[in-house]
C-alpha positions in Angstrom: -93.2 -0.1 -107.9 -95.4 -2.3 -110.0 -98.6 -3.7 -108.7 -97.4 -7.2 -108.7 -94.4 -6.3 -106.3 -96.9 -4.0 -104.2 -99.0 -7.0 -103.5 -96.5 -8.8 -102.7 -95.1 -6.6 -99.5 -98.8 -6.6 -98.9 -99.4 -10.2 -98.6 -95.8 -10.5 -96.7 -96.8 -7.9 -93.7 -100.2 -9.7 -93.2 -98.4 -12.9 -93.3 -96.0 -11.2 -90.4 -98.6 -9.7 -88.6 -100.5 -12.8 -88.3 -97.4 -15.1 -87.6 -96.6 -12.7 -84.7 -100.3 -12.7 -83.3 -100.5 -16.9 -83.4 -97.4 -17.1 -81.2 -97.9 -17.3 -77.2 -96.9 -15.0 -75.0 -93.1 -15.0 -73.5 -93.2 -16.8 -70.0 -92.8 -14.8 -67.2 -89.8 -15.5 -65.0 -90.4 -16.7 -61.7 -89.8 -13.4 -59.5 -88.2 -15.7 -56.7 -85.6 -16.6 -59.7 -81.8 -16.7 -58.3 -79.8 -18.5 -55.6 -80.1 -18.3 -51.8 -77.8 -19.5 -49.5 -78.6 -20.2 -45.3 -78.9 -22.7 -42.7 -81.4 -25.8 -41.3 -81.3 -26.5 -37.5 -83.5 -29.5 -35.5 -82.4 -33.1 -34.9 -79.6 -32.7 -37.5 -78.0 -29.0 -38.9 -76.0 -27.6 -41.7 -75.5 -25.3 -44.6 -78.7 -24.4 -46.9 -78.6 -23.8 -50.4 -81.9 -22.8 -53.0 -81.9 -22.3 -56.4 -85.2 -21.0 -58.4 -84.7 -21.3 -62.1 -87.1 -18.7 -64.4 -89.3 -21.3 -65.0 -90.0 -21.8 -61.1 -88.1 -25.3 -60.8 -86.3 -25.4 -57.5 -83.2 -27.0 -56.6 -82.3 -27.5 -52.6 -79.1 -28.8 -51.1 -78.5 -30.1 -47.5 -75.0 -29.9 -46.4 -74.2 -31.5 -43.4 -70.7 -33.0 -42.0 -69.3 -32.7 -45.1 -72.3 -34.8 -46.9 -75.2 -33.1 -49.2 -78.4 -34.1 -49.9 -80.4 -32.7 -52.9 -84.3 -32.2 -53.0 -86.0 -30.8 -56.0 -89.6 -29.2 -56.7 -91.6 -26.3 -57.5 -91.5 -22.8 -56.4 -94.8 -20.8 -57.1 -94.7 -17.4 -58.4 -96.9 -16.2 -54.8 -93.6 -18.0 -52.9 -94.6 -21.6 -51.8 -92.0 -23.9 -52.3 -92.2 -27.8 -51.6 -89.5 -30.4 -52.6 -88.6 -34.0 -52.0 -86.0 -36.2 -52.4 -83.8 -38.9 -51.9 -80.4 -40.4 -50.7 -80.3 -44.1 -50.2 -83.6 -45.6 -48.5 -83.8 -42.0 -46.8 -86.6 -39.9 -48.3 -86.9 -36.2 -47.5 -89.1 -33.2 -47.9 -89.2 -30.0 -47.6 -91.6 -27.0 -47.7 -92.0 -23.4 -47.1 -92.3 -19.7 -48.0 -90.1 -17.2 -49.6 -90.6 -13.6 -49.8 -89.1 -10.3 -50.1 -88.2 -8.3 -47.5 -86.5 -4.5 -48.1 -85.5 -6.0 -51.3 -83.8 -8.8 -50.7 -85.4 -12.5 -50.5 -85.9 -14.3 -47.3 -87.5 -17.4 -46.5 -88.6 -20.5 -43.7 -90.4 -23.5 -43.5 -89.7 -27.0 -42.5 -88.1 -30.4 -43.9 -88.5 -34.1 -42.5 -86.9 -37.4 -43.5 -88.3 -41.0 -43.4 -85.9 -41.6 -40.6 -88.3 -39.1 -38.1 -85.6 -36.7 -37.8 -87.1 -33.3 -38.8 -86.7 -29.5 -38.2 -86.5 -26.0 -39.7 -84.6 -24.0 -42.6 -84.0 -20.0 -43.4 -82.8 -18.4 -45.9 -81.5 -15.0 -46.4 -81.5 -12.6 -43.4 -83.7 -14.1 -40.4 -87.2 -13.5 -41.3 -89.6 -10.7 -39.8 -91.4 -12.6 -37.1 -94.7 -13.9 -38.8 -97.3 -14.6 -36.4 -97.5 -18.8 -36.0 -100.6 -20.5 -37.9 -102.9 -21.7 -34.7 -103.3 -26.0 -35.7 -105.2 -28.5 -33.6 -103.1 -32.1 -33.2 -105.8 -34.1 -34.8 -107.9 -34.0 -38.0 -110.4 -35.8 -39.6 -112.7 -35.5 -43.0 -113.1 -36.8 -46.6 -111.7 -36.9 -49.8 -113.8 -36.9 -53.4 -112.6 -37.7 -56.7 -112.4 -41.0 -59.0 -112.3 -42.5 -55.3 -113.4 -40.9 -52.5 -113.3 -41.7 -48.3 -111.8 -40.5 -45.1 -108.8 -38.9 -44.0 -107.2 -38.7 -40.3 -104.6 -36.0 -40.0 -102.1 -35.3 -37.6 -100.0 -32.2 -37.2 -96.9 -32.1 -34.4 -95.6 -29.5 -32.5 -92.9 -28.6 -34.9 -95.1 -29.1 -38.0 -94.7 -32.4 -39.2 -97.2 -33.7 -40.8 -98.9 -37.0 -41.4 -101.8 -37.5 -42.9 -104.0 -41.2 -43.8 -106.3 -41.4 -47.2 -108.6 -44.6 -46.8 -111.1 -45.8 -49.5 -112.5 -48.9 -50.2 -111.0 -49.1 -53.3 -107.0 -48.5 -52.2 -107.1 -49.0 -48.5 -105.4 -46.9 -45.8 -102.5 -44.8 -48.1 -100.1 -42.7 -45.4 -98.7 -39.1 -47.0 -96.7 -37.6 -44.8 -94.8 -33.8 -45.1 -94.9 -30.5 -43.4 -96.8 -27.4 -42.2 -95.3 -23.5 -43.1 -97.1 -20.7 -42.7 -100.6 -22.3 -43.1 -99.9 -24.6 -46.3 -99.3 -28.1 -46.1 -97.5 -30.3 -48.6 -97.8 -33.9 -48.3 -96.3 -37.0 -50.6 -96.5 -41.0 -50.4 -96.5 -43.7 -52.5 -99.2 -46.5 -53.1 -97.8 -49.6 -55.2 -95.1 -47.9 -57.1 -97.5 -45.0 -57.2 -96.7 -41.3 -55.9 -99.5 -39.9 -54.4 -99.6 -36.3 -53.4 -101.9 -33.9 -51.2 -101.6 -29.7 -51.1 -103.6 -27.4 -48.8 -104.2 -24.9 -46.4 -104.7 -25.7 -42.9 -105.5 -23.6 -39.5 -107.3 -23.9 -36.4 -110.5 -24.4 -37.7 -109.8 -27.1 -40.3 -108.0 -26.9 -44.2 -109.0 -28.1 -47.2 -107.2 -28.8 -50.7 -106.4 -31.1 -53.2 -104.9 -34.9 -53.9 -103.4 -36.5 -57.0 -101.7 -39.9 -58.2 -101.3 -41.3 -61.5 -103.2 -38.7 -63.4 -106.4 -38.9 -60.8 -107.3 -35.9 -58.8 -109.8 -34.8 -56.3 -110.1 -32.7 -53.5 -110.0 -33.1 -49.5 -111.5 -30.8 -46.2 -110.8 -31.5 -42.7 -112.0 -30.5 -39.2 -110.5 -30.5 -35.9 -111.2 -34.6 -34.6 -113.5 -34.5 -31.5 -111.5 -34.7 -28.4 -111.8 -38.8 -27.3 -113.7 -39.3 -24.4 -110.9 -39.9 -21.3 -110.5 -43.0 -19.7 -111.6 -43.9 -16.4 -108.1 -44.3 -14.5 -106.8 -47.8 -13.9 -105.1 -48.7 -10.6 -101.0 -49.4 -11.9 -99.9 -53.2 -11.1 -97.8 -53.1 -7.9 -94.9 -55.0 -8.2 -94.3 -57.5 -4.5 -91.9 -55.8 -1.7 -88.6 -57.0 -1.6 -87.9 -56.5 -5.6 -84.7 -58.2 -6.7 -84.1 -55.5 -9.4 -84.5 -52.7 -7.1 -81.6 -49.9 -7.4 -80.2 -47.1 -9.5 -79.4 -47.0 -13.0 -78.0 -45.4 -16.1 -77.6 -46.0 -19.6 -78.5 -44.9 -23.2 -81.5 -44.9 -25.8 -81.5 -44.4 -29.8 -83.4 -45.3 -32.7 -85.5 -42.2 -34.3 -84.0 -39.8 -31.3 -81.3 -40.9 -28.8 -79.8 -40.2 -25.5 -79.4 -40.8 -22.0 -81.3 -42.7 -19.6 -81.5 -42.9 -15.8 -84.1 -45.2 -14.0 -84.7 -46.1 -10.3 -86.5 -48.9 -9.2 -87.9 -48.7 -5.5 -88.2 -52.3 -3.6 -91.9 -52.2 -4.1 -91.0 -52.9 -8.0 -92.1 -48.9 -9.2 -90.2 -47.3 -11.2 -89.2 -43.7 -12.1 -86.5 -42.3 -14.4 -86.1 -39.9 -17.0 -85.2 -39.7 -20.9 -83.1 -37.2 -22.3 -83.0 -36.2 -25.6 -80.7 -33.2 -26.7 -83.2 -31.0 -28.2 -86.7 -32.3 -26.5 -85.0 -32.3 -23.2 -86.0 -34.8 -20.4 -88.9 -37.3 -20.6 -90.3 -38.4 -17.5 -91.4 -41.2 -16.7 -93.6 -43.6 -14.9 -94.1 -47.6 -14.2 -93.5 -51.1 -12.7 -90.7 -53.7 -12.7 -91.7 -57.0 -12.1 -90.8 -59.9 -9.4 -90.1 -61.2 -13.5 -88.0 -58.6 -14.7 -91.1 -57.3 -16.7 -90.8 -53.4 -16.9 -93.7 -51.1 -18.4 -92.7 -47.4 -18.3 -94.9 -44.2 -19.2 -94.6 -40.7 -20.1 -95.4 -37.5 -22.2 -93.3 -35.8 -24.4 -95.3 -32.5 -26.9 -98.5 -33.9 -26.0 -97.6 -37.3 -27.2 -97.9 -40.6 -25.3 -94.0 -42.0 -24.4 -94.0 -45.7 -23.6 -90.6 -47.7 -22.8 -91.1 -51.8 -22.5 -88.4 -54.0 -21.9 -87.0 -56.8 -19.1 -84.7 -56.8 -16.4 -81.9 -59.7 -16.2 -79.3 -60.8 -13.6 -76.1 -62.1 -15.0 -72.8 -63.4 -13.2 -74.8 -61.1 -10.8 -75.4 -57.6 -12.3 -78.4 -56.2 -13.0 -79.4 -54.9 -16.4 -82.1 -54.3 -19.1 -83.4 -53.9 -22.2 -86.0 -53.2 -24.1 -88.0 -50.6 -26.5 -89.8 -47.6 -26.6 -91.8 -45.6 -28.8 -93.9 -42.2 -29.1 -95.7 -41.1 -32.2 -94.4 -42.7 -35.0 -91.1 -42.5 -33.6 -89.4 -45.8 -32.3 -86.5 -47.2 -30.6 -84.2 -48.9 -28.3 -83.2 -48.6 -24.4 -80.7 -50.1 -21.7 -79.5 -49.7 -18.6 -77.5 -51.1 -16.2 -76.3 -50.0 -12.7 -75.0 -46.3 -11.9 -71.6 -46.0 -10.7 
């Protein structure tokens, strides 16, 4: 070989050594990578689908009555997945964990929709039982980055979450989303704008991060202090002899729905109950006016349950109407006599 063709293999394996070192390393494939099938249960339930691509990019579909919804997001390589979507003027989210269990991956967490109606979705074989995070109801703290200010937080029983950003600059911005095993993922939208917040949350506070439109920043929270109670208020009595006085039945909907039954003692108090098919029965508490003028009260998961409304008399018959609300949940009532 002459020395002309010797340099040349020489300068063509440094040029391929070199070309091999400048190029990055091959990804790593998402170890949650394949397609899960199983179920979602609460106000509404169905089939369950997930799909993690290499690249972590997940893909969920909702199935119920014969109608899917899709919701797409990230899966991280330590198994928290979060996704939103929509159908419609219907937003949803969902977030969660997946794992591996004996081999085989399993998973759980929790999905809402801007409607209210919310509940839970596994995947694979039921999950081994992982001890529940410990949450308070309410939060409060601050939030730092190119703007900065408070934020009020509230977590429900079931782990919906809501959460409210306020600056001076932007206002009050609501984010709303869900609590699995100690993460939170939360999403909104400000003027065309998606805002988003990620954390960690437990008993004794949560901190994490916020971002919209390229801007970041971080948040903490604490448990709010408990608000000092009320001194108790004598209830309005309603005159003897009340014209709407009796037994009654009807029906409520809205963000929940179900049956309602309602008596109404001569004295104008009131007592009845609301029954929703997975909360159960509501009771409550209140007055019905010479008027008509009906103000009802009640708990339901630590929440305050109010029911407003009037009583009527046409062609003789008694009935009413009116609305109710608990939360950020809302809707409408009526009743009229029991047969």
């Amino acid at each position: 070989m002459s020395r002309i063709a010797l340099a040349v293999v020489l300068l063509l394996a440094v040029g391929a050594a070199a070309y091999a070192a400048d190029q990055p390393p091959a990804a790593v494939p998402n170890p949650f990578a394949g397609t899960y099938s199983g179920a979602f249960a609460g106000d509404i339930s169905g089939d369950w689908t997930l799909q993690v691509a290499a690249d972590g990019t997940a893909t969920g579909t909702a199935t119920s009555s014969g109608q899917s919804v899709t919701l797409k997001g990230q899966a991280a390589a330590t198994g928290e997945v979060w996704m939103s979507g929509s159908e419609g003027a219907q937003m949803g989210l969902a977030a969660g964990l997946l794992r591996k269990v004996d081999g085989q991956v399993v998973g759980n967490g929790a999905w809402i929709v801007s409607q209210g109606m919310k509940g839970t979705w596994t995947l694979g074989k039921p999950p081994a039982a992982v001890a529940p995070v410990q949450v308070a109801a309410l939060y409060e703290g601050t939030f730092t980055g190119i703007v900065s200010g408070t934020v009020a937080m509230k977590v429900a029983p079931e782990g919906a979450v809501e959460a409210i950003f306020t600056s001076s600059e932007a206002g009050p911005v609501t984010v709303k989303g869900a609590l699995a095993n100690g993460q939170v993922s939360l999403t909104g939208n400000v003027e065309g704008t998606e805002v988003t917040a990620k954390g960690t949350l437990n008993k004794d506070g949560g901190s994490g991060t916020w971002e919209a439109s390229g801007y970041n920043g971080e948040w903490t929270v604490k448990p709010a202090a408990p608000a000092p109670a009320a001194a108790p208020q004598a209830a309005p009595v309603a005159p003897a002899g009340n014209a709407f006085a009796g037994s009654y039945t009807g029906t409520f909907d809205g963000a929940g729905e179900g049956t309602v039954s309602l008596k109404v003692a001569a004295d104008g108090t009131a007592e009845g109950t609301f029954t929703h098919p997975q909360v159960g029965g509501i009771a409550v508490k209140g007055t019905v006016g010479a008027d008509g003028k009906t103000s009802l009260t009640g708990t339901v998961m630590g929440q305050e349950f109010t029911a407003t409304g009037a009583f009527n008399c046409e062609n003789g018959v008694n009935s009413a109407t009116g609305d109710w609300s608990a939360a950020s949940y809302s809707g409408t009532w009526k009743v009229s006599p029991a047969k």
